[in-house]
C-alpha positions in Angstrom: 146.2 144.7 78.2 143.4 142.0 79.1 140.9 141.4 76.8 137.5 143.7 77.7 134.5 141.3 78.8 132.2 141.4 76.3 128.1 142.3 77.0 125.1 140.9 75.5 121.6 142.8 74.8 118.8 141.2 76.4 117.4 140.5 72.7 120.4 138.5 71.9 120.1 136.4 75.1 116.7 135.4 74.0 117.3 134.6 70.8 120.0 132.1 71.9 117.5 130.5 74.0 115.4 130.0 71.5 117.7 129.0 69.3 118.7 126.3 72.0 115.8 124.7 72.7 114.7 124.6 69.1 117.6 123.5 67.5 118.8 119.0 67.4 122.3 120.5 67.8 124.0 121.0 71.1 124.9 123.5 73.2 128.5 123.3 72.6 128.0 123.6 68.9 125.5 126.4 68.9 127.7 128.7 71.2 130.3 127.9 69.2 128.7 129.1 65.9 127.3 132.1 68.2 131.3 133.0 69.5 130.3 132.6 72.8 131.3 130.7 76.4 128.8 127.5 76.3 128.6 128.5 80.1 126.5 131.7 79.4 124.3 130.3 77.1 123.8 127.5 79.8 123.1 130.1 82.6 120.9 132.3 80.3 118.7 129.3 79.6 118.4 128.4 83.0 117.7 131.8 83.9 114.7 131.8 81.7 113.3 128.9 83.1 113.5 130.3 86.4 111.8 133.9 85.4 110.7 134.4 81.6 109.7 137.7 82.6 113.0 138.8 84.9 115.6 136.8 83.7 117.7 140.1 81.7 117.0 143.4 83.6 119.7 144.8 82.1 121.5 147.7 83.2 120.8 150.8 85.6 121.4 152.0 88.7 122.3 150.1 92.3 118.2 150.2 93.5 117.1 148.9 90.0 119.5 146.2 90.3 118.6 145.2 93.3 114.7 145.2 92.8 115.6 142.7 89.8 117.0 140.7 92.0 114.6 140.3 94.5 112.0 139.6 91.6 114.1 136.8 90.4 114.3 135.5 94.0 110.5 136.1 94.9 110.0 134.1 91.2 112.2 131.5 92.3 110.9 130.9 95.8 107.0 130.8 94.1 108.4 127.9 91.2 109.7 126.5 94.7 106.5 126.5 96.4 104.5 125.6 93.3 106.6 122.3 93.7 106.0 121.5 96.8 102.6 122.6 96.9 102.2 119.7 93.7 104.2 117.2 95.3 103.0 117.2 98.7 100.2 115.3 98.4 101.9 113.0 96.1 105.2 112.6 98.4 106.1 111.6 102.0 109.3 113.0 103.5 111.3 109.5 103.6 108.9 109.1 100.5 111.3 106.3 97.9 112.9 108.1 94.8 111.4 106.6 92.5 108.4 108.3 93.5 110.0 111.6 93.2 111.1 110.4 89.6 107.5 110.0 88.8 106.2 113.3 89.9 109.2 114.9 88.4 108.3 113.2 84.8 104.7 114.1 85.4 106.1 118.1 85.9 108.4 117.8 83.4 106.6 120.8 81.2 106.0 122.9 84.2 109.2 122.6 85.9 112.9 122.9 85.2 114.3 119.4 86.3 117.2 121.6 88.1 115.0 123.0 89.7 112.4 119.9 90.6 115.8 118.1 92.0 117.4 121.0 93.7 113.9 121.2 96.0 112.9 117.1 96.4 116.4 116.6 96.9 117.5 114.0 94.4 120.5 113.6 91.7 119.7 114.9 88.4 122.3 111.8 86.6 120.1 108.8 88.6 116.8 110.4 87.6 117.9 110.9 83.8 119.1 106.9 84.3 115.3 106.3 85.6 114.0 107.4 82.7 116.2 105.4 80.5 115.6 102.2 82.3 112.9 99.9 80.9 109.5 99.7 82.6 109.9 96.8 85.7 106.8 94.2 85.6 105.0 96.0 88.8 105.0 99.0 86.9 103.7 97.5 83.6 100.6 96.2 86.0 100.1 99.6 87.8 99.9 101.4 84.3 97.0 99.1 83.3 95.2 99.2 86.6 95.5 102.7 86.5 93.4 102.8 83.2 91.0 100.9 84.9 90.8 103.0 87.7 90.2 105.8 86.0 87.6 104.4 83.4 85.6 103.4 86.5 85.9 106.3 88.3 84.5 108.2 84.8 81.7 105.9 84.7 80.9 106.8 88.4 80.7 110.0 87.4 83.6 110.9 89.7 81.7 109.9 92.8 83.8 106.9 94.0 86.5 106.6 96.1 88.9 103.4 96.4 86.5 101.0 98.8 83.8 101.4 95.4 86.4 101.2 92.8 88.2 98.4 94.8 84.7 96.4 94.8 83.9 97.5 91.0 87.4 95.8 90.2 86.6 92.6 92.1 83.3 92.5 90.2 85.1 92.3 86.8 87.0 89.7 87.6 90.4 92.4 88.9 92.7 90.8 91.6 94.3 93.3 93.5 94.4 94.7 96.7 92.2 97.6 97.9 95.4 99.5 99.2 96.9 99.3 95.9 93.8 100.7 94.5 94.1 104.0 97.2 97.3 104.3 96.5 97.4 104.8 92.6 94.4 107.5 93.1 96.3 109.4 95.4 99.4 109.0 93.6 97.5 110.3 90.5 95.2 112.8 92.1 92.0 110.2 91.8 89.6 111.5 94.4 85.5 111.4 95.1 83.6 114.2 95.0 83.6 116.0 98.4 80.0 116.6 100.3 78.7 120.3 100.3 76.6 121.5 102.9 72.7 120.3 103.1 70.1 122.2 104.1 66.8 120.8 105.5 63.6 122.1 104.2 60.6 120.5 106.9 57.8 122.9 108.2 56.3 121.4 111.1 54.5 124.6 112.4 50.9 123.5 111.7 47.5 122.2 113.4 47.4 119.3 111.2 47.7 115.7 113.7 51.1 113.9 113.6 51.6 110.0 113.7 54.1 109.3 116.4 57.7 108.0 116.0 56.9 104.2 114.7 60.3 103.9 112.8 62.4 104.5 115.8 65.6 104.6 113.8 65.6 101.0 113.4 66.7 101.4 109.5 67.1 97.5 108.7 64.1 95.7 107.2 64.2 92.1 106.0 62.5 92.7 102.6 61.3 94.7 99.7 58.3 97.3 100.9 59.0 96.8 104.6 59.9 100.4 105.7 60.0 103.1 103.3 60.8 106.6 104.4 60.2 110.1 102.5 61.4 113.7 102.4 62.2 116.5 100.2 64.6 119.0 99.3 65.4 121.5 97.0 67.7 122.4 94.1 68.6 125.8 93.0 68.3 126.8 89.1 68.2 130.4 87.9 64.9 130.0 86.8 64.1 129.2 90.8 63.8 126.5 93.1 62.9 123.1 92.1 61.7 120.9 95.3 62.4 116.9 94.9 60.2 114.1 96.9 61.8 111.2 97.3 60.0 107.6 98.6 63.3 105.5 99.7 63.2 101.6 100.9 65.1 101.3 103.8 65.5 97.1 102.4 67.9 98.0 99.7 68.3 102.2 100.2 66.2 102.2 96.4 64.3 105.4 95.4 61.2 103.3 94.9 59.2 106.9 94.2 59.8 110.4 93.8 58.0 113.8 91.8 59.6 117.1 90.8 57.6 120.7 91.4 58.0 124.0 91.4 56.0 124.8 94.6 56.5 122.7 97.6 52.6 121.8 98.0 51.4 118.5 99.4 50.8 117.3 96.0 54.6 117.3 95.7 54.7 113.9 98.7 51.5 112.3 97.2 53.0 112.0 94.0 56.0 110.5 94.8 54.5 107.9 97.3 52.0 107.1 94.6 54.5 106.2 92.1 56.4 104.4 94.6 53.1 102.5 95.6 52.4 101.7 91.4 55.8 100.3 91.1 56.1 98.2 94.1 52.9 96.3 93.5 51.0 97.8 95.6 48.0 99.6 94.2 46.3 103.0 94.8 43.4 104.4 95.7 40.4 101.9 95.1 37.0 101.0 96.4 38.0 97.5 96.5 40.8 98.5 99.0 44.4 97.7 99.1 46.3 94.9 97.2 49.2 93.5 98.7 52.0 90.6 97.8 52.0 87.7 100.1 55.3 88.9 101.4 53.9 92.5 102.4 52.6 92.4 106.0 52.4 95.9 107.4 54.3 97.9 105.6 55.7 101.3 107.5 56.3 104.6 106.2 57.7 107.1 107.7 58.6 110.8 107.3 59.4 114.3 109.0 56.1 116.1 110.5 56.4 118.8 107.0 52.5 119.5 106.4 53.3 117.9 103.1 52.9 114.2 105.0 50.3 115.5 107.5 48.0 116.5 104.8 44.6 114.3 104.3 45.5 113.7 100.5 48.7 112.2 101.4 47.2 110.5 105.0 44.5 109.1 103.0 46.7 107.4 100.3 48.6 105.5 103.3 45.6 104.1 104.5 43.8 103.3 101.2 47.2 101.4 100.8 47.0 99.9 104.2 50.5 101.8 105.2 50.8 102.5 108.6 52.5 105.9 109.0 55.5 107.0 111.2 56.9 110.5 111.7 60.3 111.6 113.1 60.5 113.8 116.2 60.3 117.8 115.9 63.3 119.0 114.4 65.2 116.0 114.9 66.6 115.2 111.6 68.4 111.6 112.7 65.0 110.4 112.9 65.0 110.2 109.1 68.8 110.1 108.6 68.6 107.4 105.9 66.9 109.8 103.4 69.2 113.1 104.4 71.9 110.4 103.8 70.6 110.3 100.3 69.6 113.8 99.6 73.5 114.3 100.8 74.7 111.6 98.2 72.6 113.7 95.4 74.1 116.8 96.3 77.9 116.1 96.6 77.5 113.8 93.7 75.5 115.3 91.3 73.2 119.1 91.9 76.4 120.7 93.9 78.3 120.5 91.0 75.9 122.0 88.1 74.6 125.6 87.2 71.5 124.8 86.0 69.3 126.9 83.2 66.1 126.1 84.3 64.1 123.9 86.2 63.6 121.7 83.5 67.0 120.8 82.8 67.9 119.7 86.7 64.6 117.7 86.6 65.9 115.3 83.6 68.9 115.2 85.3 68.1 114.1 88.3 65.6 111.5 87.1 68.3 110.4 84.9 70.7 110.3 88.1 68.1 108.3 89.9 66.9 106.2 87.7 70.0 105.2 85.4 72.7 105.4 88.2 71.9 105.8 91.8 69.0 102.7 91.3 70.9 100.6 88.9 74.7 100.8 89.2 76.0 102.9 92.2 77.7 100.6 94.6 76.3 101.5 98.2 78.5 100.2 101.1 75.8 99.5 103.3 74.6 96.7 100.7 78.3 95.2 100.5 79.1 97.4 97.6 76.0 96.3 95.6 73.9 98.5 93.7 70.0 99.0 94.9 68.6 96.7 91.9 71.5 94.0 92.2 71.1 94.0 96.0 67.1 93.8 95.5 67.5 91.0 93.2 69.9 88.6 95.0 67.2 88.4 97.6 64.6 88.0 95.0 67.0 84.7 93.6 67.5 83.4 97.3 63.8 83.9 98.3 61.8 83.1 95.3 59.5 86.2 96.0 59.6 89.1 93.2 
Protein backbone atom coordinates (compact mmCIF):
# COMPACT_ATOMS: atom_id res chain seq x y z
CA UNK A 1 0.00 0.00 0.00
CA UNK A 2 1.81 3.49 -0.80
CA UNK A 3 2.27 5.80 1.72
CA UNK A 4 -0.83 8.63 1.77
CA UNK A 5 0.67 12.21 0.77
CA UNK A 6 0.57 14.06 3.59
CA UNK A 7 -1.26 17.90 3.72
CA UNK A 8 -0.25 20.94 5.53
CA UNK A 9 -2.74 23.80 7.03
CA UNK A 10 -2.08 27.11 5.68
CA UNK A 11 -1.00 28.16 9.42
CA UNK A 12 1.65 25.56 9.37
CA UNK A 13 3.01 26.81 5.98
CA UNK A 14 3.47 30.15 7.51
CA UNK A 15 4.94 29.36 10.35
CA UNK A 16 7.69 27.50 8.48
CA UNK A 17 8.37 30.50 6.60
CA UNK A 18 8.82 32.42 9.29
CA UNK A 19 10.74 30.11 10.87
CA UNK A 20 13.04 30.10 7.70
CA UNK A 21 13.78 33.40 7.26
CA UNK A 22 14.27 34.06 10.94
CA UNK A 23 16.24 31.32 11.90
CA UNK A 24 20.85 31.23 11.06
CA UNK A 25 20.06 27.53 10.36
CA UNK A 26 19.40 26.20 6.96
CA UNK A 27 16.79 24.96 5.11
CA UNK A 28 17.84 21.50 5.09
CA UNK A 29 18.15 21.43 8.80
CA UNK A 30 14.96 23.19 9.69
CA UNK A 31 12.75 20.78 7.41
CA UNK A 32 14.47 18.27 8.79
CA UNK A 33 13.54 19.04 12.47
CA UNK A 34 9.97 20.01 10.93
CA UNK A 35 9.68 16.12 9.18
CA UNK A 36 9.27 17.57 6.01
CA UNK A 37 10.64 17.48 2.02
CA UNK A 38 13.17 20.66 2.07
CA UNK A 39 11.51 21.13 -1.46
CA UNK A 40 8.14 22.26 0.04
CA UNK A 41 9.40 24.40 2.45
CA UNK A 42 11.45 25.91 -0.53
CA UNK A 43 8.35 26.35 -2.74
CA UNK A 44 6.23 27.58 0.21
CA UNK A 45 8.67 30.38 0.80
CA UNK A 46 8.91 31.25 -2.63
CA UNK A 47 5.26 31.28 -2.88
CA UNK A 48 5.07 33.85 -0.27
CA UNK A 49 7.34 36.09 -1.79
CA UNK A 50 5.43 36.02 -4.86
CA UNK A 51 1.73 36.67 -3.04
CA UNK A 52 1.78 37.08 0.85
CA UNK A 53 -1.80 37.42 0.59
CA UNK A 54 -2.61 34.30 -1.98
CA UNK A 55 0.12 32.13 -1.59
CA UNK A 56 -2.24 29.02 0.49
CA UNK A 57 -5.86 29.16 -0.73
CA UNK A 58 -6.43 26.07 0.52
CA UNK A 59 -9.03 23.74 -0.43
CA UNK A 60 -12.62 24.01 -2.18
CA UNK A 61 -14.21 23.53 -5.06
CA UNK A 62 -12.79 23.58 -9.05
CA UNK A 63 -14.01 27.67 -9.49
CA UNK A 64 -12.33 28.55 -6.10
CA UNK A 65 -9.36 26.94 -7.26
CA UNK A 66 -9.13 28.44 -10.19
CA UNK A 67 -9.82 32.09 -9.04
CA UNK A 68 -6.68 31.47 -6.61
CA UNK A 69 -4.87 30.81 -9.27
CA UNK A 70 -5.43 33.61 -11.44
CA UNK A 71 -4.79 35.89 -8.30
CA UNK A 72 -1.44 34.36 -7.88
CA UNK A 73 -0.85 34.94 -11.66
CA UNK A 74 -2.33 38.52 -11.81
CA UNK A 75 0.18 39.02 -8.45
CA UNK A 76 2.89 37.70 -10.23
CA UNK A 77 2.57 39.52 -13.50
CA UNK A 78 2.13 43.07 -11.25
CA UNK A 79 5.73 42.07 -9.09
CA UNK A 80 6.76 41.57 -12.88
CA UNK A 81 5.75 44.84 -14.10
CA UNK A 82 6.73 46.58 -10.80
CA UNK A 83 10.26 45.46 -12.08
CA UNK A 84 10.33 46.55 -15.13
CA UNK A 85 8.57 49.56 -14.54
CA UNK A 86 11.81 50.29 -11.74
CA UNK A 87 14.36 49.12 -13.99
CA UNK A 88 13.51 50.72 -17.17
CA UNK A 89 14.80 53.85 -16.64
CA UNK A 90 17.79 52.42 -15.08
CA UNK A 91 18.43 49.62 -17.88
CA UNK A 92 18.89 49.48 -21.73
CA UNK A 93 17.94 46.20 -23.46
CA UNK A 94 21.76 45.10 -24.40
CA UNK A 95 22.22 47.13 -21.06
CA UNK A 96 25.84 45.17 -19.37
CA UNK A 97 25.04 42.88 -16.38
CA UNK A 98 26.60 44.36 -14.11
CA UNK A 99 24.10 46.99 -14.25
CA UNK A 100 21.35 44.64 -13.79
CA UNK A 101 23.42 43.42 -10.66
CA UNK A 102 23.16 46.85 -9.34
CA UNK A 103 19.52 47.51 -9.71
CA UNK A 104 18.91 43.96 -8.44
CA UNK A 105 21.05 44.79 -5.03
CA UNK A 106 19.32 48.11 -4.89
CA UNK A 107 15.59 45.96 -5.02
CA UNK A 108 16.90 43.44 -2.98
CA UNK A 109 14.04 44.24 -0.13
CA UNK A 110 11.32 44.62 -2.60
CA UNK A 111 11.93 41.88 -4.86
CA UNK A 112 12.63 38.12 -4.78
CA UNK A 113 16.10 37.75 -6.52
CA UNK A 114 14.20 34.63 -8.43
CA UNK A 115 12.17 36.67 -9.40
CA UNK A 116 14.36 39.97 -10.33
CA UNK A 117 16.61 37.30 -12.53
CA UNK A 118 13.75 35.31 -14.06
CA UNK A 119 12.47 38.96 -15.69
CA UNK A 120 16.12 40.93 -16.48
CA UNK A 121 17.20 37.72 -17.69
CA UNK A 122 20.44 36.93 -15.78
CA UNK A 123 21.92 33.82 -13.71
CA UNK A 124 21.17 33.89 -10.19
CA UNK A 125 24.97 31.90 -9.33
CA UNK A 126 26.98 34.98 -11.37
CA UNK A 127 24.94 37.64 -9.63
CA UNK A 128 25.47 35.96 -6.05
CA UNK A 129 29.44 35.86 -7.28
CA UNK A 130 29.02 39.79 -8.00
CA UNK A 131 28.21 40.41 -4.78
CA UNK A 132 30.96 38.57 -3.35
CA UNK A 133 33.57 40.12 -5.43
CA UNK A 134 35.51 43.06 -4.04
CA UNK A 135 34.60 46.63 -5.19
CA UNK A 136 36.91 47.25 -8.68
CA UNK A 137 38.81 50.83 -8.50
CA UNK A 138 36.08 52.60 -10.98
CA UNK A 139 33.60 51.60 -8.69
CA UNK A 140 35.35 52.79 -5.57
CA UNK A 141 35.51 56.46 -7.55
CA UNK A 142 31.82 56.32 -8.68
CA UNK A 143 30.70 55.63 -5.04
CA UNK A 144 32.48 58.83 -3.91
CA UNK A 145 31.39 61.00 -6.84
CA UNK A 146 28.03 59.87 -6.27
CA UNK A 147 28.18 61.43 -2.67
CA UNK A 148 29.15 64.38 -4.20
CA UNK A 149 26.53 64.49 -6.64
CA UNK A 150 24.11 64.15 -4.41
CA UNK A 151 25.31 66.71 -1.68
CA UNK A 152 25.26 69.26 -4.56
CA UNK A 153 22.25 68.43 -5.89
CA UNK A 154 20.73 68.98 -2.00
CA UNK A 155 22.43 72.20 -1.77
CA UNK A 156 20.65 73.21 -5.10
CA UNK A 157 17.77 72.45 -3.59
CA UNK A 158 17.11 69.75 -6.15
CA UNK A 159 17.13 72.24 -9.09
CA UNK A 160 20.23 71.07 -10.97
CA UNK A 161 20.63 68.75 -13.53
CA UNK A 162 24.22 67.26 -14.68
CA UNK A 163 25.51 70.48 -16.97
CA UNK A 164 25.23 72.49 -13.22
CA UNK A 165 26.40 69.75 -11.13
CA UNK A 166 29.13 68.90 -13.79
CA UNK A 167 30.32 72.80 -13.53
CA UNK A 168 29.76 72.84 -9.48
CA UNK A 169 32.34 69.76 -9.63
CA UNK A 170 34.86 71.54 -11.78
CA UNK A 171 34.59 74.43 -9.42
CA UNK A 172 35.76 72.39 -6.43
CA UNK A 173 38.54 71.19 -7.88
CA UNK A 174 36.47 67.47 -9.31
CA UNK A 175 38.00 66.00 -12.58
CA UNK A 176 35.52 64.10 -14.33
CA UNK A 177 33.59 64.04 -17.21
CA UNK A 178 30.15 65.67 -17.61
CA UNK A 179 28.80 62.31 -19.09
CA UNK A 180 29.90 60.52 -16.15
CA UNK A 181 28.12 62.94 -14.05
CA UNK A 182 24.59 62.27 -16.25
CA UNK A 183 25.12 58.94 -16.05
CA UNK A 184 25.37 58.24 -12.20
CA UNK A 185 22.00 60.56 -11.78
CA UNK A 186 20.20 58.66 -14.01
CA UNK A 187 21.57 55.46 -12.86
CA UNK A 188 20.43 56.59 -9.28
CA UNK A 189 17.31 58.48 -10.07
CA UNK A 190 19.14 62.12 -9.72
CA UNK A 191 16.89 64.47 -11.66
CA UNK A 192 16.03 68.53 -11.66
CA UNK A 193 12.91 69.67 -10.81
CA UNK A 194 10.63 69.71 -13.85
CA UNK A 195 8.95 73.25 -15.07
CA UNK A 196 5.10 73.58 -14.34
CA UNK A 197 3.02 75.69 -16.31
CA UNK A 198 3.34 79.72 -16.01
CA UNK A 199 0.77 81.88 -16.32
CA UNK A 200 1.15 85.64 -17.31
CA UNK A 201 -0.52 88.21 -15.42
CA UNK A 202 -0.18 91.85 -17.79
CA UNK A 203 -3.34 94.14 -18.20
CA UNK A 204 -2.67 96.29 -21.05
CA UNK A 205 -6.38 97.36 -21.53
CA UNK A 206 -5.94 101.08 -20.42
CA UNK A 207 -5.80 104.82 -21.72
CA UNK A 208 -2.57 105.36 -19.97
CA UNK A 209 0.43 106.22 -22.99
CA UNK A 210 2.97 103.36 -23.80
CA UNK A 211 6.75 103.75 -24.53
CA UNK A 212 7.46 101.85 -27.70
CA UNK A 213 9.56 98.67 -28.03
CA UNK A 214 13.25 100.17 -27.23
CA UNK A 215 14.62 96.74 -26.00
CA UNK A 216 13.93 94.90 -29.17
CA UNK A 217 14.85 91.63 -27.75
CA UNK A 218 18.42 92.38 -27.86
CA UNK A 219 18.96 90.73 -24.14
CA UNK A 220 22.96 91.20 -24.08
CA UNK A 221 24.36 94.32 -22.36
CA UNK A 222 28.07 94.97 -21.79
CA UNK A 223 27.74 95.98 -18.06
CA UNK A 224 26.09 96.32 -14.82
CA UNK A 225 22.74 98.78 -15.04
CA UNK A 226 22.69 98.70 -18.84
CA UNK A 227 19.24 97.08 -19.49
CA UNK A 228 17.04 96.04 -16.83
CA UNK A 229 13.68 94.54 -17.48
CA UNK A 230 10.53 94.06 -14.95
CA UNK A 231 7.36 92.05 -14.51
CA UNK A 232 5.28 90.39 -12.08
CA UNK A 233 3.55 87.35 -11.19
CA UNK A 234 1.72 85.72 -8.74
CA UNK A 235 1.86 82.95 -6.12
CA UNK A 236 -0.97 81.13 -4.70
CA UNK A 237 -1.26 80.70 -0.71
CA UNK A 238 -4.55 79.78 1.08
CA UNK A 239 -4.65 82.93 2.61
CA UNK A 240 -4.85 84.42 -1.34
CA UNK A 241 -2.72 85.65 -3.93
CA UNK A 242 0.53 87.13 -3.27
CA UNK A 243 1.83 89.21 -6.58
CA UNK A 244 5.89 89.40 -6.87
CA UNK A 245 7.79 92.50 -8.89
CA UNK A 246 10.83 91.70 -9.99
CA UNK A 247 13.64 94.41 -11.52
CA UNK A 248 16.10 91.89 -13.46
CA UNK A 249 19.68 93.00 -15.25
CA UNK A 250 19.82 91.61 -18.37
CA UNK A 251 24.20 92.05 -17.77
CA UNK A 252 24.33 89.21 -15.32
CA UNK A 253 20.28 87.89 -15.31
CA UNK A 254 20.55 89.42 -11.26
CA UNK A 255 17.26 90.43 -9.45
CA UNK A 256 18.65 93.82 -8.77
CA UNK A 257 14.91 94.78 -7.22
CA UNK A 258 11.78 93.31 -6.44
CA UNK A 259 8.48 94.05 -3.58
CA UNK A 260 5.85 91.56 -2.46
CA UNK A 261 1.90 92.73 -2.12
CA UNK A 262 -1.22 91.54 -1.65
CA UNK A 263 -3.00 93.70 -4.37
CA UNK A 264 -1.37 94.10 -7.67
CA UNK A 265 -1.42 98.08 -7.58
CA UNK A 266 1.23 100.28 -9.27
CA UNK A 267 2.90 100.63 -6.03
CA UNK A 268 3.75 96.92 -6.32
CA UNK A 269 6.49 98.07 -9.85
CA UNK A 270 7.64 101.32 -8.03
CA UNK A 271 8.82 99.51 -5.24
CA UNK A 272 10.75 97.08 -6.76
CA UNK A 273 12.39 99.50 -9.31
CA UNK A 274 13.16 101.79 -6.42
CA UNK A 275 15.01 99.22 -4.53
CA UNK A 276 16.71 98.09 -7.50
CA UNK A 277 17.61 101.91 -8.21
CA UNK A 278 18.98 102.24 -4.22
CA UNK A 279 21.13 99.23 -4.64
CA UNK A 280 22.70 99.80 -7.90
CA UNK A 281 23.92 103.32 -7.12
CA UNK A 282 21.69 105.07 -8.59
CA UNK A 283 19.60 107.34 -6.47
CA UNK A 284 15.89 108.20 -6.33
CA UNK A 285 13.75 110.85 -6.45
CA UNK A 286 15.64 114.24 -5.83
CA UNK A 287 15.46 117.88 -6.66
CA UNK A 288 19.09 117.73 -7.48
CA UNK A 289 18.27 115.07 -10.21
CA UNK A 290 19.74 111.83 -11.04
CA UNK A 291 23.18 110.49 -9.90
CA UNK A 292 24.89 108.17 -11.98
CA UNK A 293 28.36 106.05 -12.06
CA UNK A 294 30.71 107.01 -14.73
CA UNK A 295 30.12 103.66 -16.33
CA UNK A 296 26.11 104.31 -16.53
CA UNK A 297 25.28 105.99 -19.84
CA UNK A 298 21.65 105.61 -20.65
CA UNK A 299 20.41 103.08 -18.87
CA UNK A 300 17.12 101.19 -20.50
CA UNK A 301 14.35 99.65 -18.77
CA UNK A 302 11.90 97.83 -20.13
CA UNK A 303 8.65 96.11 -19.28
CA UNK A 304 5.16 94.72 -20.59
CA UNK A 305 2.50 97.65 -21.18
CA UNK A 306 0.57 96.22 -17.41
CA UNK A 307 -0.84 99.79 -16.14
CA UNK A 308 1.47 98.94 -13.25
CA UNK A 309 4.61 100.44 -15.59
CA UNK A 310 2.36 102.95 -17.43
CA UNK A 311 1.46 104.64 -14.24
CA UNK A 312 2.87 108.41 -13.59
CA UNK A 313 4.39 107.15 -10.14
CA UNK A 314 6.28 104.57 -11.70
CA UNK A 315 6.95 106.82 -15.28
CA UNK A 316 8.13 109.51 -13.06
CA UNK A 317 10.67 107.49 -11.04
CA UNK A 318 12.36 106.49 -14.57
CA UNK A 319 12.83 109.84 -15.44
CA UNK A 320 13.85 111.40 -12.08
CA UNK A 321 16.46 108.46 -12.54
CA UNK A 322 17.24 109.45 -16.09
CA UNK A 323 16.02 105.78 -17.29
CA UNK A 324 14.71 105.68 -20.55
CA UNK A 325 11.73 103.34 -20.68
CA UNK A 326 10.92 100.40 -23.17
CA UNK A 327 7.82 98.31 -23.35
CA UNK A 328 7.17 94.94 -25.10
CA UNK A 329 4.55 94.67 -27.80
CA UNK A 330 0.68 93.87 -26.86
CA UNK A 331 0.49 90.48 -25.69
CA UNK A 332 3.68 89.42 -27.01
CA UNK A 333 5.35 87.86 -24.08
CA UNK A 334 9.03 87.08 -26.03
CA UNK A 335 9.39 90.74 -25.86
CA UNK A 336 10.23 90.21 -22.15
CA UNK A 337 11.23 86.52 -22.33
CA UNK A 338 14.30 87.10 -20.05
CA UNK A 339 12.11 87.84 -17.05
CA UNK A 340 9.27 84.97 -17.86
CA UNK A 341 12.48 82.89 -18.08
CA UNK A 342 12.99 83.77 -14.48
CA UNK A 343 9.50 83.78 -13.11
CA UNK A 344 9.68 80.10 -14.85
CA UNK A 345 12.99 79.22 -12.89
CA UNK A 346 11.04 80.47 -9.57
CA UNK A 347 8.18 78.35 -10.17
CA UNK A 348 9.59 74.90 -11.15
CA UNK A 349 12.29 75.50 -8.63
CA UNK A 350 10.87 76.70 -5.74
CA UNK A 351 6.62 78.11 -5.44
CA UNK A 352 5.41 74.93 -7.65
CA UNK A 353 6.54 72.80 -5.14
CA UNK A 354 5.12 74.35 -1.68
CA UNK A 355 1.54 74.69 -0.08
CA UNK A 356 1.87 77.71 1.49
CA UNK A 357 -0.07 78.96 4.92
CA UNK A 358 -0.15 82.38 4.25
CA UNK A 359 1.13 85.06 2.37
CA UNK A 360 3.62 85.71 4.74
CA UNK A 361 5.42 82.56 4.77
CA UNK A 362 5.84 82.49 0.68
CA UNK A 363 7.11 86.05 0.98
CA UNK A 364 10.21 85.07 3.30
CA UNK A 365 10.65 82.38 1.16
CA UNK A 366 10.97 83.81 -1.77
CA UNK A 367 13.23 86.65 -0.63
CA UNK A 368 15.26 84.08 0.86
CA UNK A 369 15.20 82.19 -2.64
CA UNK A 370 16.29 85.39 -4.27
CA UNK A 371 18.48 86.73 -2.25
CA UNK A 372 20.46 83.74 -0.60
CA UNK A 373 20.37 81.37 -3.82
CA UNK A 374 19.18 82.52 -7.06
CA UNK A 375 21.60 86.00 -6.66
CA UNK A 376 24.47 84.33 -4.95
CA UNK A 377 24.96 80.66 -5.79
CA UNK A 378 22.71 79.29 -8.58
CA UNK A 379 24.87 78.50 -11.62
CA UNK A 380 23.04 80.06 -14.74
CA UNK A 381 24.20 78.60 -18.14
CA UNK A 382 23.82 81.70 -19.94
CA UNK A 383 26.78 83.18 -17.59
CA UNK A 384 29.05 79.95 -18.24
CA UNK A 385 27.66 78.30 -15.17
CA UNK A 386 28.43 81.25 -12.91
CA UNK A 387 26.26 82.52 -10.43
CA UNK A 388 24.65 86.36 -10.87
CA UNK A 389 27.18 87.84 -8.02
CA UNK A 390 30.28 85.75 -9.22
CA UNK A 391 29.52 86.56 -12.92
CA UNK A 392 28.95 90.44 -11.77
CA UNK A 393 32.12 90.41 -9.95
CA UNK A 394 34.67 88.89 -12.54
CA UNK A 395 33.80 91.84 -14.66
CA UNK A 396 34.09 94.12 -11.78
CA UNK A 397 38.05 92.47 -11.29
CA UNK A 398 38.64 92.74 -15.14
CA UNK A 399 37.19 96.31 -15.46
CA UNK A 400 38.15 98.05 -12.29
CA UNK A 401 34.58 99.61 -12.20
CA UNK A 402 32.27 98.47 -8.97
Amino acid sequence: MSEKRRSYTEEFKVEAVKLLRESEESAAQIARELGIPQTNLSRWKREMEEDPEGAFPGKGNARDEELARLRRENAKLKKERDILKKAGRHLLADAPAVRKYQFMQACASDHSVVMMSRVLGVSRSRYYAWLKRPESQREKNDRRLLTMIKAIHRESRQTYGSPRVHAELRSRGVRCGENRVARLMRENDIQAKQRATFKCTTNSDHDLPVAPNRLDRQFEADGPNRKWTCNITYVSTREGWLYLSVVLDLFSRRVVGHAMKATLESELATEALQMALTRRTLKGPSKKGPSKSSSEVDPLCHSDRGSQYASGDYQALLDQAGITCSMSRRGDCYDNAVTESFFGTLETELTGHRDYQNRSKARTDIFEYIEAFYNRKRRHSALGYLSPAEYEARHSTITGNP
